[in-house]
C-alpha positions in Angstrom: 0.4 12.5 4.2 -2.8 12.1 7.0 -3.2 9.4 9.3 -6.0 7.0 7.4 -9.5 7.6 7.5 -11.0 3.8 6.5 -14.3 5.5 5.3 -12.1 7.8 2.6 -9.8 5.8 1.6 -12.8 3.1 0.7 -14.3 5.0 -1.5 -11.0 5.6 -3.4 -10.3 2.3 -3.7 -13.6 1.8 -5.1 -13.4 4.8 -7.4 -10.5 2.8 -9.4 -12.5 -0.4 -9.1 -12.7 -2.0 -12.6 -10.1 -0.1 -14.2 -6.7 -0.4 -15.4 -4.1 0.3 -13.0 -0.6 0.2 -12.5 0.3 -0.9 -8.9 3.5 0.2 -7.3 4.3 -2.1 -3.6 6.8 -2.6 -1.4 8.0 -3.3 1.9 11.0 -3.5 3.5 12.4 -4.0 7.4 15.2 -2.0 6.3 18.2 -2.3 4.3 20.5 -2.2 6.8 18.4 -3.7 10.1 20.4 -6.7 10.6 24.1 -4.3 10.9 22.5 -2.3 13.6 21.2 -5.2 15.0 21.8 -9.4 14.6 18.5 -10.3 15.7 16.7 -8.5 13.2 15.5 -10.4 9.7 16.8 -7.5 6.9 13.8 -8.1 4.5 12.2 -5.8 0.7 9.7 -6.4 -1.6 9.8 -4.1 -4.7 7.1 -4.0 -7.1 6.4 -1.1 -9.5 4.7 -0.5 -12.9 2.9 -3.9 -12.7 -0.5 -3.5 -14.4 -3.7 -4.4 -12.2 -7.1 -4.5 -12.4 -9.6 -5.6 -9.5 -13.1 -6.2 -8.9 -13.4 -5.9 -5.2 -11.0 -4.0 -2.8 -11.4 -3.3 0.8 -9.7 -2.0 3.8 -9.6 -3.1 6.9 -8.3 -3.4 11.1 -8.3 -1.1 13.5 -4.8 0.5 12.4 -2.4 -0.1 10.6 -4.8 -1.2 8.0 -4.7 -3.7 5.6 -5.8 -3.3 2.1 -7.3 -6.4 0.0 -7.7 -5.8 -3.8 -9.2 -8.9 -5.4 -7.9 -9.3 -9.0 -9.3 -11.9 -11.8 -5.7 -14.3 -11.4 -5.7 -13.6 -7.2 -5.4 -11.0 -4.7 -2.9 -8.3 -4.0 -2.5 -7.7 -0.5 -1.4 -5.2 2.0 -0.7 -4.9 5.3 0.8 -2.0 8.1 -0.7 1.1 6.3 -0.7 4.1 8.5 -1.5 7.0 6.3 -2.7 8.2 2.9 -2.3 10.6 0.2 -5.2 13.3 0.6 -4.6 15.6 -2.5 -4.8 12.6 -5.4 -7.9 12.3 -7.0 -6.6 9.4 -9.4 -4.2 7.6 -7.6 -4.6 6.1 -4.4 -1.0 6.3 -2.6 -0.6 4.6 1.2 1.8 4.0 2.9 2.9 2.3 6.8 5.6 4.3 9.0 6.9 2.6 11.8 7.6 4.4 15.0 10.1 6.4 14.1 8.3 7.5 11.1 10.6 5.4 8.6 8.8 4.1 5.7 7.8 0.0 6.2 5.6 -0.4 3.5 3.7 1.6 0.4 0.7 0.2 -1.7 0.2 2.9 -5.1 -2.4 2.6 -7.4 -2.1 5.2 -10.4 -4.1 5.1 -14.1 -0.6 6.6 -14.9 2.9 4.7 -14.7 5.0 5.9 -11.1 
């Protein structure tokens, strides 16, 4: 995985504009945060193989990024990304890595199912 470029990502996003997608997000603080430590909030959202189609995505900040995809019931929305998939041509796979490089948070768009 690369560090994100905004300007390449954007045009993936839009290449898979208008089409039907399966979307693959989640997030989590880490299983096990709050045994290593009391004062941390163990938290995970797991979503995989739901089917999506938007109209209008975007990403955006300064980095991490956030990724907006507007959809005809709402939005999906994403935020934390650090890097990006370079080799897909048909899926878009990001992801956010916290400082220590463990995984915080993956947003996957595929035509395929994951």
């Amino acid at each position: 995985m690369q560090l994100i470029d905004k300007s390449i990502v954007q045009t993936m996003i839009d290449r898979l504009k208008e089409r039907e997608l399966y979307l693959h997000l989640e997030m989590t603080s880490g299983a096990y945060a709050a045994h290593f430590d009391s004062s941390k909030h163990p938290a995970a959202t797991f979503v995989t193989n739901a089917g999506v189609r938007y109209s209008q995505g975007s990403i955006s900040g300064e980095g991490p990024y956030r990724v907006g995809l507007k959809t005809v019931q709402g939005w999906v929305y994403s935020e934390g990304l650090t890097h990006y998939e370079e080799t897909e041509q048909e899926r878009l796979i990001l992801a956010g890595h916290d400082s220590q490089g463990k995984l915080v948070v993956a947003l996957q768009l595929s035509l395929e199912p994951f």
